[in-house]
VMD Tcl script that builds the backbone (N, CA, C; Angstrom):
set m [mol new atoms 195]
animate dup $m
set s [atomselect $m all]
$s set {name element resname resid chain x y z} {
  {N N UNK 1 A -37.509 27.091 41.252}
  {CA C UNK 1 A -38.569 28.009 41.617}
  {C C UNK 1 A -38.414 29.328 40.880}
  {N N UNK 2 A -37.585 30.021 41.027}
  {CA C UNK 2 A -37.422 31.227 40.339}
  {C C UNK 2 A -36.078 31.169 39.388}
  {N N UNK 3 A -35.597 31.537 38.478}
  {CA C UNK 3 A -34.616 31.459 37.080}
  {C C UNK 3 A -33.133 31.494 37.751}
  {N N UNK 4 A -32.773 31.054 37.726}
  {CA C UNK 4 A -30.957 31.084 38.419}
  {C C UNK 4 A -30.137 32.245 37.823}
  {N N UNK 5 A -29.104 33.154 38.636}
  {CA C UNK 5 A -28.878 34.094 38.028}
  {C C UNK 5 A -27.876 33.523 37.072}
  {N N UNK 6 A -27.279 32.770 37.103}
  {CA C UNK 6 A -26.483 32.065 36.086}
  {C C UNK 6 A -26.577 30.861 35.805}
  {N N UNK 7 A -25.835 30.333 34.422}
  {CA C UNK 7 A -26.206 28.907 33.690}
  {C C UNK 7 A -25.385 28.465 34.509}
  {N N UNK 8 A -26.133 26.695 35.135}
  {CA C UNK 8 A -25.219 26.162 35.949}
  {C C UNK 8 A -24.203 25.258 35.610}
  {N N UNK 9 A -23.990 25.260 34.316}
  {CA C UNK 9 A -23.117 24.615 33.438}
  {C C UNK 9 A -21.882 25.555 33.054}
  {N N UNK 10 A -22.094 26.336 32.399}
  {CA C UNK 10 A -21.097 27.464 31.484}
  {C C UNK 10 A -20.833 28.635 32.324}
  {N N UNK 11 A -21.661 29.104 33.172}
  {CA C UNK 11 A -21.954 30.446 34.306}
  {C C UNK 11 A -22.337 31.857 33.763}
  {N N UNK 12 A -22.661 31.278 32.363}
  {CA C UNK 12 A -23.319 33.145 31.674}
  {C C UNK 12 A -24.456 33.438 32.619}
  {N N UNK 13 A -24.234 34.770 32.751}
  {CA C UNK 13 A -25.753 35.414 33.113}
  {C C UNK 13 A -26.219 35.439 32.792}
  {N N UNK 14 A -27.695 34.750 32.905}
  {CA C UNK 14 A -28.685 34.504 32.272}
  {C C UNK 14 A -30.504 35.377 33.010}
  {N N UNK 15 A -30.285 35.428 34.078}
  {CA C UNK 15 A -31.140 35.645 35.284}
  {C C UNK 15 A -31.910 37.034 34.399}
  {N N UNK 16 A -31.197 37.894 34.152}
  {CA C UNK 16 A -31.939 39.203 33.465}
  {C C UNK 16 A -32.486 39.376 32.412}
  {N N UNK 17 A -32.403 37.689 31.592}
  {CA C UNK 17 A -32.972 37.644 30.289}
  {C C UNK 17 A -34.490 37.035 30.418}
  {N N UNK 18 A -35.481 36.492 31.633}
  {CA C UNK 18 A -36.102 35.509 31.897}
  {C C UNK 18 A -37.195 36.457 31.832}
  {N N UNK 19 A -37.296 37.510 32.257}
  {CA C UNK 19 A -38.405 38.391 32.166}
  {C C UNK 19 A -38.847 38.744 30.293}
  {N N UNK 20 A -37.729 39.082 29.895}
  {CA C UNK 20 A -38.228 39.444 28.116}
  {C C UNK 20 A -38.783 38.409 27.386}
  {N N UNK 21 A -37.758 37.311 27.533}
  {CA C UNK 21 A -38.067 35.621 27.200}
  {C C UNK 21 A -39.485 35.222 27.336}
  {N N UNK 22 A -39.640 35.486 28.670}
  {CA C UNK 22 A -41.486 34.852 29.180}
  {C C UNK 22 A -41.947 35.969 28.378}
  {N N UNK 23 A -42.528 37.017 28.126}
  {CA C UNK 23 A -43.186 38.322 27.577}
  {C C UNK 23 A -43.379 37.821 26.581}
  {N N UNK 24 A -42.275 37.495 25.751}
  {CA C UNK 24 A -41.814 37.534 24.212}
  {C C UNK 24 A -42.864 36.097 23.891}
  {N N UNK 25 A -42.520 35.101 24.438}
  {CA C UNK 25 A -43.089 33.939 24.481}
  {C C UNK 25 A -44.513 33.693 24.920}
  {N N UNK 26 A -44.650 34.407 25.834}
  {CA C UNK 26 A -46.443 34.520 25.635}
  {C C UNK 26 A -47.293 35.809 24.781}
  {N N UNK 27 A -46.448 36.232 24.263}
  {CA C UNK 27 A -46.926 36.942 22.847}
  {C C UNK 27 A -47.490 36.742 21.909}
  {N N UNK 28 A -46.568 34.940 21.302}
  {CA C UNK 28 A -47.228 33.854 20.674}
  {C C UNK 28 A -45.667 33.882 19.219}
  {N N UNK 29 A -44.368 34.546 20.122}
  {CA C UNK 29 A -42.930 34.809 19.397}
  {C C UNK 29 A -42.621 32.812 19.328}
  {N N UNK 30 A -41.491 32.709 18.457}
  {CA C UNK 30 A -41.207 31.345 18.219}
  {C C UNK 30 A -40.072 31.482 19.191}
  {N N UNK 31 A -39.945 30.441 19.982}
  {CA C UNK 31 A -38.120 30.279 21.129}
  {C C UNK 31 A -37.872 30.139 20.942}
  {N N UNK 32 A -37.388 29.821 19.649}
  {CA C UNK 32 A -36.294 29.858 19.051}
  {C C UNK 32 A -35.679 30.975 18.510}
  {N N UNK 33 A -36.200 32.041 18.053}
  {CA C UNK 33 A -36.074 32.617 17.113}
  {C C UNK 33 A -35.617 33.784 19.039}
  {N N UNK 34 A -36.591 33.963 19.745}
  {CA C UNK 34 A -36.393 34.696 20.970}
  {C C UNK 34 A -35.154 34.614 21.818}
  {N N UNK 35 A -34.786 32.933 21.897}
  {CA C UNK 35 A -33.865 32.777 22.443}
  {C C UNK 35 A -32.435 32.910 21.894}
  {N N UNK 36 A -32.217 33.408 20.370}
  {CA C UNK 36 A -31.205 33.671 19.679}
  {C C UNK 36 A -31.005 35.217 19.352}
  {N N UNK 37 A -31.950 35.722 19.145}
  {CA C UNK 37 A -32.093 37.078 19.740}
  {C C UNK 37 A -31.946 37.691 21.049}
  {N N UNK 38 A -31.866 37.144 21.923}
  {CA C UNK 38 A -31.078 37.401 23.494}
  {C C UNK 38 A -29.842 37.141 23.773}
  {N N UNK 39 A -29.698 36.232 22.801}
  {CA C UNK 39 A -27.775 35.813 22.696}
  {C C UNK 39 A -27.785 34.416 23.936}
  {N N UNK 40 A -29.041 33.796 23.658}
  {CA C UNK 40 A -28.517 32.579 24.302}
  {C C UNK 40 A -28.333 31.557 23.368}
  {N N UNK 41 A -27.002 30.957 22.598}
  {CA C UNK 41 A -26.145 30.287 22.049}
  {C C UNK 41 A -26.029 29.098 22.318}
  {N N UNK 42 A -25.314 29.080 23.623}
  {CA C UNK 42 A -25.668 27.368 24.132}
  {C C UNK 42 A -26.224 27.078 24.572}
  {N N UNK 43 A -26.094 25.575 24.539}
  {CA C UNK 43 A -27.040 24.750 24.694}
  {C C UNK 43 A -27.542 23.950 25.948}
  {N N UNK 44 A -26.265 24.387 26.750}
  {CA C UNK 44 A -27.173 24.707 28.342}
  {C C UNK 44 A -27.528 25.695 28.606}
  {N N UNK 45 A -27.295 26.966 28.401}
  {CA C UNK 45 A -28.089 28.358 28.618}
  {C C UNK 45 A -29.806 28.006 28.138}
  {N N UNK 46 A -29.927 27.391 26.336}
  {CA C UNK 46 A -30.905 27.092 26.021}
  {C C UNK 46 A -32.060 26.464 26.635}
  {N N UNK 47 A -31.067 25.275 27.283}
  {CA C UNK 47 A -32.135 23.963 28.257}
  {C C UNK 47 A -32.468 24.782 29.590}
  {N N UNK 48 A -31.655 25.486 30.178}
  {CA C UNK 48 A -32.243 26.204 31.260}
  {C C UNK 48 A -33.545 26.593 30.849}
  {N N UNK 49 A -33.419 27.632 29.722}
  {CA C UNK 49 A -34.838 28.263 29.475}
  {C C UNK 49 A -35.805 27.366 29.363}
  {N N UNK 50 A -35.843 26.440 28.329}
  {CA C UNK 50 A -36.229 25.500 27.934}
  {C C UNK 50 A -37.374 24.664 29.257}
  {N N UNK 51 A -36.388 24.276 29.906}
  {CA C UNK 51 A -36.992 23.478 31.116}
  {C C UNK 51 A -37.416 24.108 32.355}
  {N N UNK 52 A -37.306 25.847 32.557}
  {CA C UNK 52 A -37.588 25.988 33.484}
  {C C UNK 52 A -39.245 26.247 34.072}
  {N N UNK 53 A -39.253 25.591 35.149}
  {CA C UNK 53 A -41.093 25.929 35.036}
  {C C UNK 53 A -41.200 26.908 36.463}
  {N N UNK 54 A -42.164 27.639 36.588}
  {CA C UNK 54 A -41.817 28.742 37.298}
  {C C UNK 54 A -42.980 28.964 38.112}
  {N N UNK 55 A -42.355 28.125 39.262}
  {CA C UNK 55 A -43.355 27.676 40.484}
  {C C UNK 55 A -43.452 28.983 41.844}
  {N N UNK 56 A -42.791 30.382 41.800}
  {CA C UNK 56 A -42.538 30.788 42.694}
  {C C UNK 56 A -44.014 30.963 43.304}
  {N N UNK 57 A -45.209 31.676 42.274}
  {CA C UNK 57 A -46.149 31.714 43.096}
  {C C UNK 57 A -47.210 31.058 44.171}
  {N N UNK 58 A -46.291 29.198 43.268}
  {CA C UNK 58 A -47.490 28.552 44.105}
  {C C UNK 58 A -46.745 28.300 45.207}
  {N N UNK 59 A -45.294 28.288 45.526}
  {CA C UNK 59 A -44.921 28.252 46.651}
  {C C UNK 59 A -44.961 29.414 47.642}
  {N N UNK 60 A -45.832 30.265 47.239}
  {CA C UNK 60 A -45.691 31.704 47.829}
  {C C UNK 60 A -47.239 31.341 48.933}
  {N N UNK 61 A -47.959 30.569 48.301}
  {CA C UNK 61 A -49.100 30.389 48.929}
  {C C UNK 61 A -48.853 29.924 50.519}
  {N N UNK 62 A -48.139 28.992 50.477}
  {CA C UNK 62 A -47.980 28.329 51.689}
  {C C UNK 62 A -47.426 28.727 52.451}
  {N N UNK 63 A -47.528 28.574 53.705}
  {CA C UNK 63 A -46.777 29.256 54.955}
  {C C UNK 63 A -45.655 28.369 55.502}
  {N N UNK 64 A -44.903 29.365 55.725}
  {CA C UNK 64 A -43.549 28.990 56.705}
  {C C UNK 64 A -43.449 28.008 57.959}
  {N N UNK 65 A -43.114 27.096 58.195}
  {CA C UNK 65 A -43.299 26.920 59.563}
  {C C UNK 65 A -42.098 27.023 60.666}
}
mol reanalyze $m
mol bondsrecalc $m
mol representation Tube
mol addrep $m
């Protein structure tokens, strides 16, 4: 739902990079080129970004029970 503060593989902090990343990337920047410029290196840090899809709002819709 929302970006993990760390890679759950390696444990870099990653959580504070997810905001520039998305920006940068809907700019129309290449992720590759974004995600090496943030200093994410490996290649589970990478797949995090990579795969994360970022559902918080639609779960925000629904109510608690």
């Amino acid at each position: 739902m929302i970006i993990p503060v760390r890679c759950f593989s390696c444990g870099k902090p990653v959580g504070h990079l997810w905001e520039e990343y998305k920006e940068r990337v809907e700019k129309g920047e290449d992720r590759k080129k974004v995600m090496d410029e943030l200093g994410l290196k490996r290649y589970c840090c990478r797949g995090l970004f990579l795969g994360h899809v970022d559902l918080i709002d639609t779960a925000a819709k629904f109510k608690k029970f």
